[in-house]
C-alpha positions as CSV (number, residue, x, y, z in Angstrom):
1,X,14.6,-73.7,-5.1
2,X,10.7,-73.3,-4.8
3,X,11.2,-71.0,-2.0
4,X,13.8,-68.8,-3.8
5,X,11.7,-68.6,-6.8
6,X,8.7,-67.5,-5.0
7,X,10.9,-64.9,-2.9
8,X,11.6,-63.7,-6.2
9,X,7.7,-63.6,-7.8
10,X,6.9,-61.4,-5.2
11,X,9.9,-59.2,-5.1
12,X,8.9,-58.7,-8.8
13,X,5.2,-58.0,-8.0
14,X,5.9,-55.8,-5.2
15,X,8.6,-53.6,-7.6
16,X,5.5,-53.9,-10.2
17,X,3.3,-52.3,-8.0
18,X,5.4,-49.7,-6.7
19,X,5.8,-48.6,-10.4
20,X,2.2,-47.9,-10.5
21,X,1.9,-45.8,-7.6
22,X,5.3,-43.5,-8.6
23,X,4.3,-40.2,-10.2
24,X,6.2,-37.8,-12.9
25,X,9.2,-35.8,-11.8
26,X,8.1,-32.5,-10.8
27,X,4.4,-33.6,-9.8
28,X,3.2,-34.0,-5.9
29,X,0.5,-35.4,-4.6
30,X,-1.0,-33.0,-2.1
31,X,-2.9,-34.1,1.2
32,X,-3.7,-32.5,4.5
33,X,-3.0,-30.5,5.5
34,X,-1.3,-29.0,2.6
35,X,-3.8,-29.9,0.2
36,X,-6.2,-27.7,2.6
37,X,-3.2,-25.1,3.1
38,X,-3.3,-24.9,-1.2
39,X,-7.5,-24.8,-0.8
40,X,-7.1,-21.6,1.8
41,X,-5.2,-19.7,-0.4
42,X,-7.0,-19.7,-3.4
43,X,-10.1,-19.6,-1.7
44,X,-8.7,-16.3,0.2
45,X,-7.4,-14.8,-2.9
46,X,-10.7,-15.8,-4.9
47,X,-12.3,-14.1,-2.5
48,X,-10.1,-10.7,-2.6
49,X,-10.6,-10.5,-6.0
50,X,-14.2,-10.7,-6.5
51,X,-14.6,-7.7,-3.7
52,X,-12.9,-6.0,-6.1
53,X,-15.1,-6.8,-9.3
54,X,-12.6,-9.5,-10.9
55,X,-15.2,-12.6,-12.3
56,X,-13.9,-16.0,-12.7
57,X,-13.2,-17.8,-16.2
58,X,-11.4,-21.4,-16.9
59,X,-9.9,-22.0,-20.2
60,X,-8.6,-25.7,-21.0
61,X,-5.7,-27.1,-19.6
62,X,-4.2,-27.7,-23.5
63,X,-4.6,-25.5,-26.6
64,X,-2.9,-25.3,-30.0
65,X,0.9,-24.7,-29.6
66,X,0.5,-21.7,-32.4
67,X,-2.2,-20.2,-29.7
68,X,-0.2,-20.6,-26.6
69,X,3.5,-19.3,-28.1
70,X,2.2,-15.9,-29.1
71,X,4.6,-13.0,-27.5
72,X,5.8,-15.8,-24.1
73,X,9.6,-15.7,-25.9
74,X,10.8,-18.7,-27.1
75,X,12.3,-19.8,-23.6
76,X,9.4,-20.8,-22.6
77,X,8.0,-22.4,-25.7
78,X,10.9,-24.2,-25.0
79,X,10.0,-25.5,-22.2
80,X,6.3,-26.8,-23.0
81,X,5.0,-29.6,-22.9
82,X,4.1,-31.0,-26.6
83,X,2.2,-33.2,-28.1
84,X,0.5,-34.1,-31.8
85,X,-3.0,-34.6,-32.2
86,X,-5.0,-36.3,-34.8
87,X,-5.3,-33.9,-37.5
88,X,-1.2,-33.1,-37.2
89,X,-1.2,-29.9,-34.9
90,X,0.9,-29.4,-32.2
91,X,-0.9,-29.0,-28.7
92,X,0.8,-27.8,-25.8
93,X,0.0,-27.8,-22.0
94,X,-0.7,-23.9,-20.7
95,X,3.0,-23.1,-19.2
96,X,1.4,-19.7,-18.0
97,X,-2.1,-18.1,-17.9
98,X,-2.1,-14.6,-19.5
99,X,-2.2,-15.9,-23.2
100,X,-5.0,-18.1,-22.9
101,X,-7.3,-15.6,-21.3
102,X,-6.0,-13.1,-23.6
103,X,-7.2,-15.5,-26.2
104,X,-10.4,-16.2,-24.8
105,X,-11.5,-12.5,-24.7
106,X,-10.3,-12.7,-28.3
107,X,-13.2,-15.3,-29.2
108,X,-15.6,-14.9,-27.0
109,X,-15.8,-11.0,-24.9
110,X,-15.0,-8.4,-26.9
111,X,-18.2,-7.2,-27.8
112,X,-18.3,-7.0,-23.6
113,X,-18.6,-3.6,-21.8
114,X,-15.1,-2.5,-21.4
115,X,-13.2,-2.7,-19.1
116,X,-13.3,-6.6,-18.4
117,X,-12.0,-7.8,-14.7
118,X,-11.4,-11.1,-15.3
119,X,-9.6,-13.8,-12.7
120,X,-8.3,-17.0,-12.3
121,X,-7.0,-19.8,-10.8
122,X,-5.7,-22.7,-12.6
123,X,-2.6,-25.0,-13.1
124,X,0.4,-24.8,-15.5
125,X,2.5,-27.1,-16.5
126,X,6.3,-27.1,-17.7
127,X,8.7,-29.4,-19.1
128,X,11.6,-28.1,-16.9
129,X,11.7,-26.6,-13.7
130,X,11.3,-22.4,-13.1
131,X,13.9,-23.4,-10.3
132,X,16.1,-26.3,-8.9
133,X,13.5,-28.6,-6.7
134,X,10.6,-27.4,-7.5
135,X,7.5,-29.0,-9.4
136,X,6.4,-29.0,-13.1
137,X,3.1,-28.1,-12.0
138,X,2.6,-24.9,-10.3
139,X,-1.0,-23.5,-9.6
140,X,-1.2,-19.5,-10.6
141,X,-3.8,-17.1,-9.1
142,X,-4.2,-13.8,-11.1
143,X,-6.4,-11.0,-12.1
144,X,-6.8,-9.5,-15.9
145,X,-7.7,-6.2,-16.0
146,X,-8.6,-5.7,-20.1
147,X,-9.6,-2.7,-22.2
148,X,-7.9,0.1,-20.3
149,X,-4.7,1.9,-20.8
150,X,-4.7,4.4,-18.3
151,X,-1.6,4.1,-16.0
152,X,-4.4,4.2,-13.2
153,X,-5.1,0.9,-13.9
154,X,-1.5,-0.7,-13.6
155,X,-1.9,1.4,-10.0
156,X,-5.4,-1.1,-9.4
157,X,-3.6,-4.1,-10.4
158,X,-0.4,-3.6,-7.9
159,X,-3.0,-2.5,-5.0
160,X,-5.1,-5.4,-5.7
161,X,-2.0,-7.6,-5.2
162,X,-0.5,-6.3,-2.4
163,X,-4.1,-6.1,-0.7
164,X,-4.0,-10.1,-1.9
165,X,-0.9,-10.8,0.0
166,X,-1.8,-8.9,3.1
167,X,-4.7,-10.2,3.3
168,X,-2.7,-14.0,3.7
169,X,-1.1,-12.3,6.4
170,X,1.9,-11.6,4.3
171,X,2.2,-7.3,5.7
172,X,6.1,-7.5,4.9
173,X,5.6,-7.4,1.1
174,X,8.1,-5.4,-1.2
175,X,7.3,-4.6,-5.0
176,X,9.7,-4.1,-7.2
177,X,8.3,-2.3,-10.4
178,X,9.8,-1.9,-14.2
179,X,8.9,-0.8,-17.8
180,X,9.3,-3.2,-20.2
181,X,9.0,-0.6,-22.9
182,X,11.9,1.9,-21.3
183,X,13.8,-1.5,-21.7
184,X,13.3,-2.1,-25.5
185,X,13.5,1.4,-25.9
186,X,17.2,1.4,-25.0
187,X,18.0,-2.0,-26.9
188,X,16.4,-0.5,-30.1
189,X,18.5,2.8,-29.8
190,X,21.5,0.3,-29.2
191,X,20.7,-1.1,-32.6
192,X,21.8,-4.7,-31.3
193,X,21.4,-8.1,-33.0
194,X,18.9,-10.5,-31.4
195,X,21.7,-12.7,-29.6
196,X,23.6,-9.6,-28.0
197,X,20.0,-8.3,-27.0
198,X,19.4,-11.6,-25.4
199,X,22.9,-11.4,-23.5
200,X,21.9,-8.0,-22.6
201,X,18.7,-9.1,-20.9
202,X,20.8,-12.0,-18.7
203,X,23.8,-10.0,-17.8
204,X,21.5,-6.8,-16.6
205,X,19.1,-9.6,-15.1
206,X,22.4,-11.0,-13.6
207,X,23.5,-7.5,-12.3
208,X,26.6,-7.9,-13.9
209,X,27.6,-4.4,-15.3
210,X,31.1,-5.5,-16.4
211,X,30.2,-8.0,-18.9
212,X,27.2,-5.9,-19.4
213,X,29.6,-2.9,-20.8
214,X,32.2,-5.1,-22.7
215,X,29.3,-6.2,-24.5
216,X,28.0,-2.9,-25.6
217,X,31.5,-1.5,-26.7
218,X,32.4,-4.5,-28.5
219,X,29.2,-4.6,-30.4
220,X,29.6,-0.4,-31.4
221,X,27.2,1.2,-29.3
222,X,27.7,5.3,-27.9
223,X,28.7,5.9,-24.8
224,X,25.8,7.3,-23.9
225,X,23.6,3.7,-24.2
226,X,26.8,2.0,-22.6
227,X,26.1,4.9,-19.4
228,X,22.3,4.1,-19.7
229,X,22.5,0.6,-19.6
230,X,25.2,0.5,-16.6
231,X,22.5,3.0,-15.0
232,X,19.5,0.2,-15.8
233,X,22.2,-2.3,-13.8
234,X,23.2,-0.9,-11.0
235,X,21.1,1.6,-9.8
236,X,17.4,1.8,-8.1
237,X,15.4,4.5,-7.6
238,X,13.3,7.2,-9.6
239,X,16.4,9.3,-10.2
240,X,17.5,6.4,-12.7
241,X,15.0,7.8,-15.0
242,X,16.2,11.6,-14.7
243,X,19.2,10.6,-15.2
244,X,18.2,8.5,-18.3
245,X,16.8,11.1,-20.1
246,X,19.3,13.9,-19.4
247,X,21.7,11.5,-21.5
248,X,20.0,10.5,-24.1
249,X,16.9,13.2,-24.5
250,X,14.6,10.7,-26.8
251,X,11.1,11.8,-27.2
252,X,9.5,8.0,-26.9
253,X,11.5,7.1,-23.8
254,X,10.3,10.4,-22.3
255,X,7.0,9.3,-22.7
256,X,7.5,6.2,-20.8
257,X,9.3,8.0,-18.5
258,X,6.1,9.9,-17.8
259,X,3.7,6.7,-17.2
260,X,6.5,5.3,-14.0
261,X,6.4,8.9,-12.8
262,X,2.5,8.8,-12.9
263,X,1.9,5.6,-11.4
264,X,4.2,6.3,-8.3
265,X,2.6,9.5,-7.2
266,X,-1.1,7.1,-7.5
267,X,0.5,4.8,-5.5
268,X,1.9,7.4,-3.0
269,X,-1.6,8.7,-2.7
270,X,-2.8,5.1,-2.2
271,X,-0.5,5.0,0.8
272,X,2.5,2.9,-1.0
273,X,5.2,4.7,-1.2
274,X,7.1,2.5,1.2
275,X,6.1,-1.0,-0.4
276,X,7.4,0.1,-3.8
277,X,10.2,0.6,-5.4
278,X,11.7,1.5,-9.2
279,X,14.5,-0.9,-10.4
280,X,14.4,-0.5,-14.3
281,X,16.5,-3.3,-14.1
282,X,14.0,-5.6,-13.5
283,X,13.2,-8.0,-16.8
284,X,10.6,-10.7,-16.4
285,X,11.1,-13.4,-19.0
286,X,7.8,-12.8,-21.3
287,X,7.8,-11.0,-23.9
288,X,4.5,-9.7,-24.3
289,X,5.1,-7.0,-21.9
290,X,5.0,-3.1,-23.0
291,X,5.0,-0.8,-20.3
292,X,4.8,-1.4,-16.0
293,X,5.8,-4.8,-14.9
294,X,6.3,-5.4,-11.4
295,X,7.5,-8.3,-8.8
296,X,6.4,-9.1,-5.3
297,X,8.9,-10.2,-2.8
298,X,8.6,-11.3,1.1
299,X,11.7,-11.5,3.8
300,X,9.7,-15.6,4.1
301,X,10.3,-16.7,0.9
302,X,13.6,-16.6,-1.4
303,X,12.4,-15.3,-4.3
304,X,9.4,-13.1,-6.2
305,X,6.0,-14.4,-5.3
306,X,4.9,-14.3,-8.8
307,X,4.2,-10.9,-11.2
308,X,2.6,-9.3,-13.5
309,X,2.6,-5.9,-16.3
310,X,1.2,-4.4,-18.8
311,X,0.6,-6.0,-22.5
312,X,-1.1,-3.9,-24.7
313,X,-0.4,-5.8,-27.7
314,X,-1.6,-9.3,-27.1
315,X,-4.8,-9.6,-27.6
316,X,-4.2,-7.4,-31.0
317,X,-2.2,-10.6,-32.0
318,X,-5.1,-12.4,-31.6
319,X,-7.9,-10.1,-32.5
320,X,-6.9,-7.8,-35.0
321,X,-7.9,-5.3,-32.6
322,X,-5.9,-3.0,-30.2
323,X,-7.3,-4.3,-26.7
324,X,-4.9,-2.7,-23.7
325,X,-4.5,-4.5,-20.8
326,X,-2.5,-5.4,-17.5
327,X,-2.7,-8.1,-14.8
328,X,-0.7,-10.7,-12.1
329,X,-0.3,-14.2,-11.4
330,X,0.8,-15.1,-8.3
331,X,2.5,-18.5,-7.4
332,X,0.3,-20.8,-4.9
333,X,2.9,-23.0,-4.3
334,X,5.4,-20.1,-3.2
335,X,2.5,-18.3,-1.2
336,X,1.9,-21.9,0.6
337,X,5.3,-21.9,1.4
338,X,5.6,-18.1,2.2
339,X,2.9,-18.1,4.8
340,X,3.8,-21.4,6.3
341,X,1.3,-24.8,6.5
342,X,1.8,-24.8,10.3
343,X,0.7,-21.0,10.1
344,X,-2.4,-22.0,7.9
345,X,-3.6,-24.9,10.0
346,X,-3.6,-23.6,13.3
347,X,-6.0,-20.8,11.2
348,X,-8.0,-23.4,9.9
349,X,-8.2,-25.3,13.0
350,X,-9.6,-22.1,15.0
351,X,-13.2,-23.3,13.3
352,X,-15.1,-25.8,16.1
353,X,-15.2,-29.0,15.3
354,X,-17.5,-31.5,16.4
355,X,-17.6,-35.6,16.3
356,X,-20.9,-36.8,16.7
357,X,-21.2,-40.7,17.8
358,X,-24.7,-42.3,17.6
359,X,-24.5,-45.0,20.8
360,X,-27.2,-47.4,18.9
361,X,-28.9,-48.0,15.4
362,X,-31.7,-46.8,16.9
363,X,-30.2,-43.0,17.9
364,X,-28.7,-42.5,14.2
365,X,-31.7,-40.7,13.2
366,X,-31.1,-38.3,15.9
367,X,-27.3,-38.0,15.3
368,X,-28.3,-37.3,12.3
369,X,-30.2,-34.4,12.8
370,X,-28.0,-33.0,15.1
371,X,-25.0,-33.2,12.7
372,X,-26.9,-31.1,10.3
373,X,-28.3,-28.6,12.5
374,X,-24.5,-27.8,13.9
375,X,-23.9,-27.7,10.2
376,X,-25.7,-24.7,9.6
377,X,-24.3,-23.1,12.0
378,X,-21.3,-23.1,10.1
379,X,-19.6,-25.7,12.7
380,X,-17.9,-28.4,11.1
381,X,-18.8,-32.1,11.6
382,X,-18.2,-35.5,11.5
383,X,-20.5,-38.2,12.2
384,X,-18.3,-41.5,13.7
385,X,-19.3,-44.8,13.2
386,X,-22.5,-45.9,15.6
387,X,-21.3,-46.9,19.2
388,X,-17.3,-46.3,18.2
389,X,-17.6,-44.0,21.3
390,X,-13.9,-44.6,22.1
391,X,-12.7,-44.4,18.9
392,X,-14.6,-41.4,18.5
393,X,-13.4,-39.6,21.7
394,X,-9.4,-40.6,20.9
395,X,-9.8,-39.2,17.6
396,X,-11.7,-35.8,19.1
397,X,-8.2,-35.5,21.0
398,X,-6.1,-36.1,18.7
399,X,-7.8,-33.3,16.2
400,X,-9.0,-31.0,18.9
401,X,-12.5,-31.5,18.4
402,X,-15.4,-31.6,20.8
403,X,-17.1,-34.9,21.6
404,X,-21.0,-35.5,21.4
405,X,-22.2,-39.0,22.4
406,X,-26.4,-39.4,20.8
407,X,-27.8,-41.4,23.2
């Protein structure tokens, strides 16, 4: 009976501590080599973007829900994480990054020279999953470009990212590129209510033209919007647009028409032509967007890499102030997984690596000075513990490492 209880106590501890150690659906703990597979990747696209003069900023991980909702559609202030402070406002976790840097500049840079390059890197969190399996926490790496409205700037922000990806090794890289406001253009003309306008979003987003045309003809609309919308749904291409605005000949959606005209000839003169593509179709679930918004896809990975677009009208929410801008995030977790661990490590591993093993107290002084002075060559070392020599030259073999014995 003794023995049976005990058997039991430490069942019960063992389950108690196990509970401590368990984490929150959707969260990961990361460790090598796919915590340094996540450090390469933001360190390489860091890097891209400050040779392009994009400067760092970090805003706080939580803000005031009222801050973080404005223009992100209420899907995803759906799907934030909430809480109640101490004076009664809601605070909710970031569930994306444009808004609070849009904010930021709001407070603290407009009186800056114009136009801003701002970057980023930083986690978001999320109360549901973007997709089945993967985490509540993703880590986003983007660029802001702020206080321009030129369409040559949404040409910078899709060169920068594509010259992000390739420069991961990701050549393959496809971009699929929109207009938010030739979209709302052709739901205001269809003079919808906000729930068919929603259902018109998912079943173009769906590519389903059927139930996309039922819906239009039930709910009143011309012809001519039901022949433009089927054209949004299943056609790609820039002779969507002429064929567009041969049907329905509005003024403001030849204006937009314009801008994605623009911005592909800059970005055939840039050389990416073949990386680019014009699917009007395409409708990214925020809806701050006003103009160019754009996807990134690779054969590697099942679906967009992350995105970006223009949204002039944020920061006016904010600031009272018309500030233009455009901008990407990109997904570190997807490009992880895009360009492979295995891929990354064998990368990382191409650095030389020494272990450094003083045989006595007496030679640490000397390990230690030799430790440092491969150090600045930029050779990476570790310094084993004194006169483990074969502990230090199993663990050399096992990482690949070369072997130095002070003596």
């Amino acid at each position: 009976m003794r023995c049976a209880w005990l058997s039991s106590w430490r069942v019960t501890r063992w389950l108690g501590g196990l509970q401590f150690t368990q984490i929150p659906r959707g969260t990961r703990d990361l460790v090598p080599p796919y915590s340094e597979a996540f450090r390469y990747v933001e360190a390489k696209l860091l890097e891209t973007f400050t040779l392009w003069g994009y400067r760092e900023v970090k805003t706080p991980l939580f803000e005031y829900l009222d801050s973080l909702s404005r223009g992100v559609g209420s899907s995803l202030v759906q799907s934030m994480f909430k809480v109640q402070d101490d004076d009664g406002r809601l605070i909710a976790f970031r569930a994306e990054m444009t808004t609070p840097v849009a904010r930021l500049v709001s407070s603290k840079m407009l009186k800056e020279t114009m136009p801003l390059r701002l970057c980023y890197v930083n986690n978001v969190v999320r109360f549901k999953e973007s997709y089945p399996g993967y985490p509540r926490e993703l880590w986003q790496a983007g660029i802001e470009l702020i206080g321009y409205r030129g369409v040559d700037a949404d040409a910078e922000v899709i060169l920068l990212m594509l010259t992000s990806l390739n420069e991961l090794g990701l050549n393959d890289v496809k971009v699929d590129v929109g207009h938010a406001g030739i979209f709302k253009r052709l739901l205001a003309l269809a003079e919808l209510k906000e729930e068919n306008a929603e259902r018109v979003k998912s079943f173009v987003s769906m590519r389903d033209s059927t139930g996309l045309k039922s819906l239009l003809r039930k709910s009143g609309c011309d012809e001519s919007i039901v022949r433009a919308f089927e054209l949004v749904c299943e056609l790609r291409g820039l002779k969507v647009i002429d064929e567009i605005v041969s049907i329905l000949g509005d003024k403001e959606l030849l204006k937009q028409v314009e801008e994605v005209r623009l911005l592909f000839k800059l970005l055939e003169k840039s050389g990416l032509q073949s990386k680019v593509s014009l699917d009007l179709g395409l409708v990214r679930g925020l809806d701050y967007y006003t103009g160019i918004i754009f996807e990134p896809y690779t054969s590697t990975f099942g679906r967009a890499l992350g995105g970006g677009g223009r949204y002039d009208d944020l920061i006016a929410s904010f600031a009272g102030v018309e500030v233009p801008a455009t901008g990407f995030a990109l997904i570190v977790d997807y490009l992880v997984e895009a360009v492979g661990v295995e891929v990354i490590a064998q990368r990382l591993n191409k650095r030389k690596r020494v272990i450094i093993v003083p045989a006595s107290y007496e030679h640490y002084e000397g390990a230690l000075a030799r430790a440092q002075s491969l150090r600045d060559q930029g050779i990476i070392v570790e310094l084993h513990p004194i006169n483990d020599i074969e502990g230090a030259r199993a663990k050399a073999e096992k990482i690949g490492a070369i072997l130095e014995v002070v003596e």
